[in-house]
C-alpha positions as CSV (number, residue, x, y, z in Angstrom):
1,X,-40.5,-17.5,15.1
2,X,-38.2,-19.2,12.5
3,X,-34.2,-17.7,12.8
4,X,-32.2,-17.2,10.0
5,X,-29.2,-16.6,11.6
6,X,-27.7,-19.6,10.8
7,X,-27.9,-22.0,7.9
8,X,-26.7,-25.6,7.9
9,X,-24.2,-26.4,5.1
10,X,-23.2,-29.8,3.7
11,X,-21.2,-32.0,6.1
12,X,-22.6,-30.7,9.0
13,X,-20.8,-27.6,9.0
14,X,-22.5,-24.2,10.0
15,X,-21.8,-20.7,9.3
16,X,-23.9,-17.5,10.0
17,X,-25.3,-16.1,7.0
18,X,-24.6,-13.0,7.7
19,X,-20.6,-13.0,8.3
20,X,-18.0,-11.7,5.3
21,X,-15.6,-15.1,4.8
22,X,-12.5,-14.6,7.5
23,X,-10.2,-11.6,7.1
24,X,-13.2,-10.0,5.0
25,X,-15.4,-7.3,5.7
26,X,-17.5,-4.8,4.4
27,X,-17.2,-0.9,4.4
28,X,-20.4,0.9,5.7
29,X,-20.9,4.2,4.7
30,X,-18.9,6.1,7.3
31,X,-16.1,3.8,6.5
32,X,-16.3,4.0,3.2
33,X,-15.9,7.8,3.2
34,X,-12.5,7.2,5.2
35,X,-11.3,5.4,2.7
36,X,-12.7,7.6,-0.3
37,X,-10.7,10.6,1.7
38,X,-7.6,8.7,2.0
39,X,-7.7,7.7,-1.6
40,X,-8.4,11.0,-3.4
41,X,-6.0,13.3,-1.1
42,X,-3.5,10.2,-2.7
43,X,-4.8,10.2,-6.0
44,X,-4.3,14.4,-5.9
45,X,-0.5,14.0,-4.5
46,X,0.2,11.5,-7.1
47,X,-1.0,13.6,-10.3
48,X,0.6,16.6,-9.2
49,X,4.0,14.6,-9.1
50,X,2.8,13.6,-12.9
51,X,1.8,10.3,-11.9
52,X,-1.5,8.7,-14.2
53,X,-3.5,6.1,-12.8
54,X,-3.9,2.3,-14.3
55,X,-6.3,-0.1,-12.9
56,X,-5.3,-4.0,-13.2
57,X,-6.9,-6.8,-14.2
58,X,-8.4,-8.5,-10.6
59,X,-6.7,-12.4,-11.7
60,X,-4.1,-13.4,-13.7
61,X,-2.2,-16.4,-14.8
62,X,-0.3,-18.2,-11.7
63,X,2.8,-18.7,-12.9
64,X,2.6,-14.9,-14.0
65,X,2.6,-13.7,-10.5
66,X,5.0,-16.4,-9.7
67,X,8.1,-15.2,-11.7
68,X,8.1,-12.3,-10.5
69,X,7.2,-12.1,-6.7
70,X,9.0,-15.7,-6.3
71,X,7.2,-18.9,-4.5
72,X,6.9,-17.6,-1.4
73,X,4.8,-15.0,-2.2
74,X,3.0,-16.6,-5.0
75,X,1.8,-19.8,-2.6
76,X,0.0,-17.3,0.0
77,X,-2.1,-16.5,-3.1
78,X,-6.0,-17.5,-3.7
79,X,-5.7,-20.6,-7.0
80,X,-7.8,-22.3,-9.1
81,X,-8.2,-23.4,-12.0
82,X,-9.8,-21.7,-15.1
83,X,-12.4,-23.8,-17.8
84,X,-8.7,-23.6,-20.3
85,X,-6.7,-25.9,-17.3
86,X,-4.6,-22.8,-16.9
87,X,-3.7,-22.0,-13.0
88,X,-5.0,-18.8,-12.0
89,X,-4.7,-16.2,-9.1
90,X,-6.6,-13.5,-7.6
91,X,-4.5,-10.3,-7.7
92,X,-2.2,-10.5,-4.4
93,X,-0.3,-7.2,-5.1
94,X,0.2,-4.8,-8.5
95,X,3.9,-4.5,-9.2
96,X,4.4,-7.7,-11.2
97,X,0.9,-6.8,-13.1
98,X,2.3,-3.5,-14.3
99,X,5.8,-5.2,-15.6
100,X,3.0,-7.3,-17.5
101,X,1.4,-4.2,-19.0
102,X,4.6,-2.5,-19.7
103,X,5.6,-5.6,-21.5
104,X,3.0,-4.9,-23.8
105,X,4.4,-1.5,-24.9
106,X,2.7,0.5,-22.6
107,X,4.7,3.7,-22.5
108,X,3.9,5.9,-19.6
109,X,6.8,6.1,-17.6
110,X,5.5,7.3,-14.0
111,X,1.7,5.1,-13.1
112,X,-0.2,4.6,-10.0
113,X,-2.4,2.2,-9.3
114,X,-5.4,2.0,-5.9
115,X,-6.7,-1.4,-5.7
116,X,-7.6,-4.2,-3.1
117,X,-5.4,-7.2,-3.0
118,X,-6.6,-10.5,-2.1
119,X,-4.1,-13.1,0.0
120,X,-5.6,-16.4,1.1
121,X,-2.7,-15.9,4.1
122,X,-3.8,-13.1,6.2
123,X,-1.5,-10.4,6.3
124,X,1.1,-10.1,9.0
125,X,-0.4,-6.6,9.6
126,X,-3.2,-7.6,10.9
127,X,-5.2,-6.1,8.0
128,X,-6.9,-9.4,7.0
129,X,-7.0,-10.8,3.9
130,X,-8.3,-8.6,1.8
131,X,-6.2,-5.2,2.4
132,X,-6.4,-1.5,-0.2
133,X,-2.9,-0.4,-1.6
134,X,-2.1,2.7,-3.0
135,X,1.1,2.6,-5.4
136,X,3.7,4.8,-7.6
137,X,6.2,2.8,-9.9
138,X,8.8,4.6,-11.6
139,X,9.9,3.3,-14.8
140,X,13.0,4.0,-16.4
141,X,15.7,7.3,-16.0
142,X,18.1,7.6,-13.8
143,X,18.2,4.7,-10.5
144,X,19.4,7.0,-7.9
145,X,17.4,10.3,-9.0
146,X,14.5,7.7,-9.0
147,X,14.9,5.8,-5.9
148,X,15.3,9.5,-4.7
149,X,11.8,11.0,-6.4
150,X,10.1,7.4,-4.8
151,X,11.6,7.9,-1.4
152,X,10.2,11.6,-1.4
153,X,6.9,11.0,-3.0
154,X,6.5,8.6,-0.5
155,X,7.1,10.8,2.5
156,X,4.9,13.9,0.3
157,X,2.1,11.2,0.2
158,X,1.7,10.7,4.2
159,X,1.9,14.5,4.3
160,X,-0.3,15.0,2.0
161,X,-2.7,12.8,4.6
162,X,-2.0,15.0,7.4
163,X,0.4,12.1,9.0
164,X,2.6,14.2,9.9
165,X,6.4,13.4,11.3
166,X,6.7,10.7,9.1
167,X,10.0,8.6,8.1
168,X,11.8,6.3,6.0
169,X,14.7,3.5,6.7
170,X,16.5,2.9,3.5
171,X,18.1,-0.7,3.1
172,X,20.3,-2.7,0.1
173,X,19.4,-6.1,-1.4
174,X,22.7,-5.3,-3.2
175,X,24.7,-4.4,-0.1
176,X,23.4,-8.0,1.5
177,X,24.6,-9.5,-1.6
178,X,27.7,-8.0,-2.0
179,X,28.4,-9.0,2.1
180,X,27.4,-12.8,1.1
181,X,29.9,-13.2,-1.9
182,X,32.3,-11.3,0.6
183,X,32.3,-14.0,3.2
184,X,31.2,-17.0,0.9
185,X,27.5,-17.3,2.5
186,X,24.9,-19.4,0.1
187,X,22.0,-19.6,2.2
188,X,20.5,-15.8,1.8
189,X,17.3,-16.4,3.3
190,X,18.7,-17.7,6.3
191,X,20.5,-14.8,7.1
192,X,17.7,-12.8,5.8
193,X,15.7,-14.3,8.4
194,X,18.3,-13.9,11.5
195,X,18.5,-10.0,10.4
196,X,14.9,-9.1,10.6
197,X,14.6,-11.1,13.7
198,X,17.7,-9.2,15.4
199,X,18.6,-12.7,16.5
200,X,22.3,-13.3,17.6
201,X,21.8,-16.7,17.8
202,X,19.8,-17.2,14.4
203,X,23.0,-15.5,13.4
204,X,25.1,-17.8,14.8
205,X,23.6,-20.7,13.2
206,X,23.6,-19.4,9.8
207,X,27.6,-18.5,9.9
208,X,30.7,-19.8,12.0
209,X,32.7,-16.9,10.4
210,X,33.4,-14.5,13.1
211,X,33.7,-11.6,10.7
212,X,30.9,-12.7,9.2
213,X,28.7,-12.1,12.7
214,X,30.5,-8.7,13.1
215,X,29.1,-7.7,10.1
216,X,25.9,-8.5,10.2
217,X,25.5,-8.1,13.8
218,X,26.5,-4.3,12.2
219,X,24.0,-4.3,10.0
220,X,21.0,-5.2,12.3
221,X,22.0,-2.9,15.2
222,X,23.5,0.5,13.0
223,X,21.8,3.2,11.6
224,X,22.2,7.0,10.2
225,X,23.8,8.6,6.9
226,X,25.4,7.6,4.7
227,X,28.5,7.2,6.6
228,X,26.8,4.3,7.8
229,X,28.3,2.3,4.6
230,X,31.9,3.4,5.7
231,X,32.0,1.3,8.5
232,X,30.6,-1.7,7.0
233,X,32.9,-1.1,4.1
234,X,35.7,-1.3,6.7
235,X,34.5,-4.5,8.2
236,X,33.9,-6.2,5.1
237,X,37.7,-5.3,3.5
238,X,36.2,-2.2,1.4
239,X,34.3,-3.6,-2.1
240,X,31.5,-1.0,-1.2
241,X,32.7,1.9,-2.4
242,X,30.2,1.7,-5.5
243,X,27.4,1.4,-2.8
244,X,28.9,4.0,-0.2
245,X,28.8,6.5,-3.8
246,X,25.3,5.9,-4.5
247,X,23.8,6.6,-0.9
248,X,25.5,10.0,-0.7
249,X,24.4,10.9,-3.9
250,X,20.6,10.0,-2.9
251,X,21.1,12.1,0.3
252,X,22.0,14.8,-1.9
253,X,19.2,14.4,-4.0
254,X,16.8,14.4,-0.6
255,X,18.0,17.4,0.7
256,X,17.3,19.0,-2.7
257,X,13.9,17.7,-1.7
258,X,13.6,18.8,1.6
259,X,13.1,15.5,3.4
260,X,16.7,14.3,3.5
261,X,16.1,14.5,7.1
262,X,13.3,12.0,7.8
263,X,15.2,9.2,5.9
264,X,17.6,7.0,7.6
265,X,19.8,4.1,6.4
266,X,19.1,0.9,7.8
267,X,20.6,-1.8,6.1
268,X,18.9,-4.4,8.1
269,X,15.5,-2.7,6.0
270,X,14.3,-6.1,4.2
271,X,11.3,-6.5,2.0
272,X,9.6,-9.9,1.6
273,X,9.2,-9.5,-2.9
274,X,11.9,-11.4,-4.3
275,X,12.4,-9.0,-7.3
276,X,13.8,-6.0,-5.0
277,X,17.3,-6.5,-6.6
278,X,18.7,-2.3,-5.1
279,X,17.3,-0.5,-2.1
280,X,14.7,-1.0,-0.3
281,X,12.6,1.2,1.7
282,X,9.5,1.6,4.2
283,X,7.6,4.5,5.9
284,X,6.9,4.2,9.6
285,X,4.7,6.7,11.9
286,X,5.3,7.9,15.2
287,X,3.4,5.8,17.7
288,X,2.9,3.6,14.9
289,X,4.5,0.1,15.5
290,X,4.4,-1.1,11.7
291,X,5.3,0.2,8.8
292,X,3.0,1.8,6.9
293,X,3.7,1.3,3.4
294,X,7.4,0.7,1.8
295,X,9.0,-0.4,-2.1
296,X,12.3,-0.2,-3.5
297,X,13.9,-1.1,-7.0
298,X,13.1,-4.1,-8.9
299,X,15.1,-4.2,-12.1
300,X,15.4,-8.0,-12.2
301,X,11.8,-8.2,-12.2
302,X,11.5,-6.6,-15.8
303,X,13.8,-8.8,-16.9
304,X,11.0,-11.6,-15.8
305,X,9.4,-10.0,-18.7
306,X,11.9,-9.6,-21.7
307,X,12.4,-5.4,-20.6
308,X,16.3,-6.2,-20.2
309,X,17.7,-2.5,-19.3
310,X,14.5,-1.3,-18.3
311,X,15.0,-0.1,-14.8
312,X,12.0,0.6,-12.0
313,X,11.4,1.7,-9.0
314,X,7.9,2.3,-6.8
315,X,6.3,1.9,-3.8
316,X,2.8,0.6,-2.2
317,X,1.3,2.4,1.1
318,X,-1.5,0.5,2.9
319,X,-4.8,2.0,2.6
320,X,-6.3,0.6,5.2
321,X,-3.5,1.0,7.8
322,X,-3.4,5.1,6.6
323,X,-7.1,4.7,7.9
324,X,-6.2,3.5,11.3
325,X,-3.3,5.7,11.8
326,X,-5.5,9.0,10.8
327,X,-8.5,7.1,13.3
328,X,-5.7,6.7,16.1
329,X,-4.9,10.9,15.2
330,X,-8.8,11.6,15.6
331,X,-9.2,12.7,12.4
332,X,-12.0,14.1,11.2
333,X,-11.9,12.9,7.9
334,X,-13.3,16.0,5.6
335,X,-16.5,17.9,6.4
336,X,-19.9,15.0,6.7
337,X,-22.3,16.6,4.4
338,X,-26.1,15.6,5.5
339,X,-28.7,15.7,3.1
340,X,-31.6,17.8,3.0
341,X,-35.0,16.0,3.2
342,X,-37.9,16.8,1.0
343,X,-40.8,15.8,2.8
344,X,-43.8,15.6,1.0
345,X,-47.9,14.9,2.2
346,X,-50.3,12.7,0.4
347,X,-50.7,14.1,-2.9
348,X,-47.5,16.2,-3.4
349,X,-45.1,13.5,-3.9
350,X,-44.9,14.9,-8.1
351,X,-44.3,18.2,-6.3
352,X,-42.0,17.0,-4.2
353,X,-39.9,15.2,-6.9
354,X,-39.7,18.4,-9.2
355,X,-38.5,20.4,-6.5
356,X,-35.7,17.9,-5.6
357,X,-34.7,17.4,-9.5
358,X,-34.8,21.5,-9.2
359,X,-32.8,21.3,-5.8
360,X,-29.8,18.8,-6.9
361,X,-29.2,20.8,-10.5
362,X,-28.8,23.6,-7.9
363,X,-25.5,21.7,-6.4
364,X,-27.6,20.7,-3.4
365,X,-27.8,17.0,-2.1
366,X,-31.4,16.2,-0.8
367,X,-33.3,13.1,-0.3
368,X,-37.3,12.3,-0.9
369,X,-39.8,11.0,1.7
370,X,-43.4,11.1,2.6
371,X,-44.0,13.5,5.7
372,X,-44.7,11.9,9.1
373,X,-47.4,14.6,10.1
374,X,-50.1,16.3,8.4
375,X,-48.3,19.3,7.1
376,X,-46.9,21.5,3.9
377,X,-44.3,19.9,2.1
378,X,-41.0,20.8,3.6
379,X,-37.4,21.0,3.1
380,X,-34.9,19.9,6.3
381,X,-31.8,20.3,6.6
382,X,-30.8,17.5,8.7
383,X,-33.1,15.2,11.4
384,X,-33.8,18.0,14.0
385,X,-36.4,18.5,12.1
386,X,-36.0,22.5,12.4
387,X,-37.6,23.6,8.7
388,X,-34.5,25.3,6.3
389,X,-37.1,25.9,3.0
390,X,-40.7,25.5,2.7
391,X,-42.7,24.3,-0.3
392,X,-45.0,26.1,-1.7
């Protein structure tokens, strides 16, 4: 018997015909329902916050992407070229689209967005290369009442999933900056790099300033309030009162939401985007060892795009990791509904048909088969085969 399990491709390479490409797979249908939950019980949370939904293009121009997520981000991208010359890219993330569309006078001011992304890097999550996001950007109003309505939207969406005892760690891109100019450090990724890693030594190696360490060694092991802010003000001879200002007032503004209490400041907090130019943000789970989704402001990033004093704010949760945390829960994911079966002998399959045409207008999901036995036509509710209506 000939196998078709494999298929010899040029240059002697193989590949099984029926594998998805690496970090690529396909949703069956018990999957898929997962993620159809997930996504409308986010899709509901969103609207009721006054949120409306915006679906971007799949590619855009490179060097689109590129200014405003930075090279980094822009290289793990799929490329090529399109019939024009022009450099293209398969959508990697939705942020830097939106700035696009609200450079075109969109007006909304709060959108959404649910859509895969495609990285030719897999994801440091595990997640693969293709990964689901659903997002909330914020444009315009107010920075700290809007970092404040992102922060709590975010923790009202995991709620909203039934992941329950979620929190958030708050960071500053501005507070880094401010403690670079402080103690004359250029290299921002380097230290960047030793804070995320908790290293000492990495540390070490990016600064000889002893101050220096004892404030950033500060910032990767301290967190809390706001009060966290005094103390680094101290150690970096004050020029934070601006900063110290703004986290108390977002507190405030939590509390007045009710989750002021799941949010913590932890200025070693870093996202990977280039364009985060205020605080940052990400949501963790118990039990969960990654976070789970996580955004911040990105004001410089409209200015990519000619919207100087536009100001924004949003956030992205995974999809797919919401999935595996509600799995890891044993969720049941909403109520399975099986279809009835029509099942028809030779001769009554017009019959058969009419009554399921009658049966769906009725609200009532049902499939169409022949019989497997010489009987009636019948109606079953599921594969015991225990009869729920009869024919006539």
């Amino acid at each position: 018997m000939r196998s078709w399990g494999y298929k010899k491709w040029k240059e002697g390479i193989y590949f099984t015909r029926y594998q998805t490409p690496r970090g690529f797979r396909d949703l069956v249908p018990n999957d898929a329902r997962k993620y159809a939950f997930v996504e409308g019980r986010l899709r509901d949370i969103y609207a009721k916050w006054g949120y409306r939904e915006v679906r971007t293009s799949m590619m855009d121009y490179y060097d689109v992407i590129r200014g405003g997520t930075g090279d980094w981000f822009a290289d793990s991208l799929f490329k090529f070229q399109d019939s024009d010359g022009k450099l293209m890219s398969l959508r990697g993330e939705v942020t830097t689209q939106i700035a696009r569309m609200l450079a075109t006078n969109l007006k909304e001011r709060r959108l959404f967005y649910i859509s895969n992304c495609l990285k030719y890097i897999e994801d440091k999550a595990l997640i693969g290369r293709e990964s689901w996001q659903a997002g909330a950007e914020l444009i315009g109003g107010d920075t700290v009442a809007s970092d404040a309505e992102s922060i709590a939207l975010l923790v009202g969406a995991l709620d909203a999933l039934d992941l329950k005892g979620a929190r958030v760690d708050v960071g500053s891109v501005q507070v880094f900056r401010i403690l670079m100019s402080r103690f004359g450090i250029k290299d921002y990724e380097r230290i960047t790099r030793s804070v995320i890693s908790k290293s000492a030594d990495d540390l070490k190696n990016a600064t000889d300033d002893k101050d220096a360490i004892d404030a950033f060694s500060y910032v990767m092991r301290k967190r809390g309030g706001p009060e966290v802010l005094d103390g680094l003000s101290e150690m970096a001879g004050g020029g934070m009162e601006e900063q110290r200002d703004y986290f108390r007032t977002l507190f405030r503004l939590l509390e007045a939401y009710g989750c002021a209490d799941r949010v913590c400041v932890d200025l070693g907090t870093i996202r990977e985007m280039k364009y985060y130019n205020g605080i940052v943000f990400e949501g963790y789970l118990s039990g969960f060892g990654m976070p789970v989704g996580g955004g911040g402001r990105y004001d410089c990033m409209m200015r990519e795009f000619g919207l100087d004093g536009v100001t924004a704010t949003g956030f992205a949760l995974s999809v797919d990791l919401c999935v595996k945390a509600l799995e890891a829960r044993g969720f049941e994911f909403g109520e399975r509904k099986v279809p009835l079966k029509v099942a028809y002998n030779q001769g009554r399959m017009e019959e058969a048909i009419r009554l399921a045409v009658s049966m769906r207008a009725d609200g009532k999901n049902c499939t169409v088969d022949a019989a497997r036995c010489e009987s009636d036509m019948e109606v079953y509710g599921d594969s015991s085969g225990l009869p729920l209506e009869r024919g006539v």
